[in-house]
N, C-alpha and C positions, 0 to 999 in steps of 0.2 A: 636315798631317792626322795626327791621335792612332793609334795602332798598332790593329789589328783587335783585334775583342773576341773574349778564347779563352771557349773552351763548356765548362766542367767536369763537366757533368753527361751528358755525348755516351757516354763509354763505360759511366759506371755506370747508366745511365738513357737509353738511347735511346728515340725515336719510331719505331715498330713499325709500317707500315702493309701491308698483303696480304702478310705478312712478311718488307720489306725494312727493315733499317734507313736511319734520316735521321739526318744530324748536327747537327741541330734542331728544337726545336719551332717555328719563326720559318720559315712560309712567308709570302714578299714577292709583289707583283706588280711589272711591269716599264713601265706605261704612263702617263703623263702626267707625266712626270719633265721638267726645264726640259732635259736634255740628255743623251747618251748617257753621257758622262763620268761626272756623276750620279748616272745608275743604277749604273752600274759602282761608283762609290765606296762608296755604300752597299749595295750588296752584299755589299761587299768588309768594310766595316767590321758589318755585322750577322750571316755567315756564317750565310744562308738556309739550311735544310734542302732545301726548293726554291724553283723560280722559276717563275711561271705567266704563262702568253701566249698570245695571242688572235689569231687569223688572223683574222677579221673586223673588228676595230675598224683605224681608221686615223683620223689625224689630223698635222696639217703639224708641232705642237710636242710628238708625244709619241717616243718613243725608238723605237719603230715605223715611222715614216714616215723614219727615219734607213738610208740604202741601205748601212754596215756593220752592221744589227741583229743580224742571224741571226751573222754572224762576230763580235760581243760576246758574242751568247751559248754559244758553243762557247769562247770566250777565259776566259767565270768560270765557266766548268767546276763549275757548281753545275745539279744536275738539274731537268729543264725539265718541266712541269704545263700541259702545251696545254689550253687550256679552250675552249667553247662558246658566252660571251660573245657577247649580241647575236641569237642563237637564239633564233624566239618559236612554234619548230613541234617536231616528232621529227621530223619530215624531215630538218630543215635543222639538226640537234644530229648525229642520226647520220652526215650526209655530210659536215659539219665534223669531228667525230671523226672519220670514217676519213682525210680529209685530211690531218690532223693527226698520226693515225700514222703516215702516208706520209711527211711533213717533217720530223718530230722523232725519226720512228724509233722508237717508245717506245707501251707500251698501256695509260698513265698519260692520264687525261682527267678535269676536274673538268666536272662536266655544270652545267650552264645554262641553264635553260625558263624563258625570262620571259613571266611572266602576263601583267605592268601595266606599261605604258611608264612611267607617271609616278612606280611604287615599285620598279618591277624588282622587283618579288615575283616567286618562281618559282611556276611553274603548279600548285601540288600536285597538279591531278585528273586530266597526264597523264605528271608527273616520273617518279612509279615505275614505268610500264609501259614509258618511253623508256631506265629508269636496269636494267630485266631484260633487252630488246633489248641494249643497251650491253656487257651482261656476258655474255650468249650468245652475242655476237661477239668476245670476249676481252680486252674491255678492262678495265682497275684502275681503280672508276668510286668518283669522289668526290662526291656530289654536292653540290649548294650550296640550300638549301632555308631553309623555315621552323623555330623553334621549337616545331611541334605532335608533342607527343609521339605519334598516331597515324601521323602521316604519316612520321614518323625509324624510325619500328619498322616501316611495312611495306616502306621501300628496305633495311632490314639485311633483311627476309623475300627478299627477292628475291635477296639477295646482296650487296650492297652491305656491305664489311667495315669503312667508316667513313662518317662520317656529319657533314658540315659547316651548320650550324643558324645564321642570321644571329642578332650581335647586334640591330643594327638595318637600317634601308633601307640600300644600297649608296649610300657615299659623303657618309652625312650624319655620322660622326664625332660620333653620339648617345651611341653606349657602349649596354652591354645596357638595354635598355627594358622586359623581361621577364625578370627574375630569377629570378623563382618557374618558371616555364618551363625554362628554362635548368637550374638545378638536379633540377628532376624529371628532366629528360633522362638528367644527369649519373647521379642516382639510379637508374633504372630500365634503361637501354640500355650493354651491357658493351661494344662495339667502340669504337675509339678515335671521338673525339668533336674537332672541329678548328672553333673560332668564324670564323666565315666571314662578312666585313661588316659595315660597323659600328662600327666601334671608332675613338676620334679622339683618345685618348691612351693613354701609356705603360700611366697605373694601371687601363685599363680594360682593357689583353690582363693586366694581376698580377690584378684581381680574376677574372675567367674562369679560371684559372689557377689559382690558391689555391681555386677549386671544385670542382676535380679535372678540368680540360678537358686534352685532350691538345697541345691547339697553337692556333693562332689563324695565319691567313691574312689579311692587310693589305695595301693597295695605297694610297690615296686621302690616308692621314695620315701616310705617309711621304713622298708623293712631292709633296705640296702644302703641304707645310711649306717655313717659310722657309730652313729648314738641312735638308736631306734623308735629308743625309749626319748629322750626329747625330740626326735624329730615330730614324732605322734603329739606331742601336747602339743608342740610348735606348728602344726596342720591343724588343730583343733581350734587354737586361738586363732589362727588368721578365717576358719571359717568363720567364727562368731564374727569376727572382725568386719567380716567383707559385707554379711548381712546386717549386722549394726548399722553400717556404712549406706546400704541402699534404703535401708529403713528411713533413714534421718534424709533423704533426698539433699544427693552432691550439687556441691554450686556448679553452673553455665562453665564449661570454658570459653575466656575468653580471648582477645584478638590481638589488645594491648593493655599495658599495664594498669592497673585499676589500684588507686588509692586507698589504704585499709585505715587510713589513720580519716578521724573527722576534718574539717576546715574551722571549725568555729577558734579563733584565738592564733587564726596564724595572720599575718600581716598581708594586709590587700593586696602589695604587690606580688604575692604569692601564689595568688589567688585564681588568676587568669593564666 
């Protein structure tokens, strides 16, 4: 196994959230990985800013249903993002969050209202009044929502200091399906911004990323690859990548071909 990938851009540029810092923009998920070992590797080799995990999902081949889970993840000592996964009510988000803070100890919760079984869209028309409950009760509420620029500005109204906007459905590894969206967000809404599903290759968390996103959150395209364990470094590097890339502000495109080479020393008639 290649040595873990260092984060050079952790202290001059950290990811700022309810103002802790993270020593990444590269939040991973932890479930449907072939084996606990697995997850651990690529953990290990992506050096997650965090790690998120769901008390409701179970299943016999995911890292979950593994009876040392909870003692793997106090082992990679990398901070834990208890999510709501599988919640289709505010009932059943809020008693899972407070569970959740009861186990993990922590008032960190990425919220979760699914609308649609069949898209796992979240609920827009009961997310923010579940995502103001959330924060009345104390918790650092992420949530996981759509690209509608109304519905991302009334969770920051409520409180909500970051704001997670899918690429596409959970788990289909489409890559943004709405760019124009996406941007506007970027454009209009100043709390950090975290692409949240979606995403099915490296160049799709660098392009998010080169748009000025603060981080991108992935589970599905790391863990259902055929190498897990590089795919995670290889999502890591294209985050750093893409923020490098917006940092250092990209040239104009432009309209037609533009000459990279100087004029001085080429012959007059060339010139014109």
């Amino acid at each position: 196994m290649t040595a873990p990938l260092p984060n050079p851009l952790n202290t001059a540029d950290p990811l700022v959230l309810y103002g802790e810092t993270f020593a990444s923009r590269l939040l991973l998920g932890t479930s449907r990985y072939p084996s606990p070992q697995v997850l651990e590797n690529a953990v290990k080799q992506s050096n997650p800013g965090m790690i998120t995990v769901s008390l409701r999902r179970q299943g016999t081949s995911t890292a979950e249903a593994h009876s040392g889970f909870w003692d793997l993840l106090k082992k990679m000592a990398v901070p834990v993002l208890p999510n709501t996964a599988g919640c289709h009510s505010p009932k059943e988000v809020i008693a899972t969050a407070q569970m959740a803070r009861e186990v993990f100890e922590t008032s960190w919760i990425k919220l979760e209202l699914i609308g649609d079984d069949y898209t796992l869209q979240p609920d827009t028309l009961r997310l923010v009044s579940t995502a103001e409950t959330l924060i009345k009760d104390g918790f650092k509420v992420l949530p996981y929502c759509t690209e509608d620029l109304i519905l991302c500005q009334r969770l920051v109204d409520v409180g909500c200091q970051a704001v997670m906007p899918w690429a596409a459905p959970i788990g289909t590894g489409q890559g943004p399906l709405n760019p124009y969206a996406l941007k506007l967000l970027r454009d209009r809404l100043k709390v950090p911004l975290l692409v949240d599903a979606g995403l099915g290759l490296p160049s799709h968390a660098c392009s998010v990323m080169e748009w000025g996103f603060d981080g991108v959150l992935l589970n599905t395209a790391v863990a259902l690859a055929d190498d897990p364990v590089a795919m995670a470094k290889a999502f890591a590097m294209s985050v750093d990548a893409g923020r490098t890339a917006f940092l250092s502000g990209a040239m104009k495109a432009q309209q037609s071909a533009q000459a990279s080479t100087p004029l001085v020393g080429t012959p007059f008639w060339h010139q014109s």
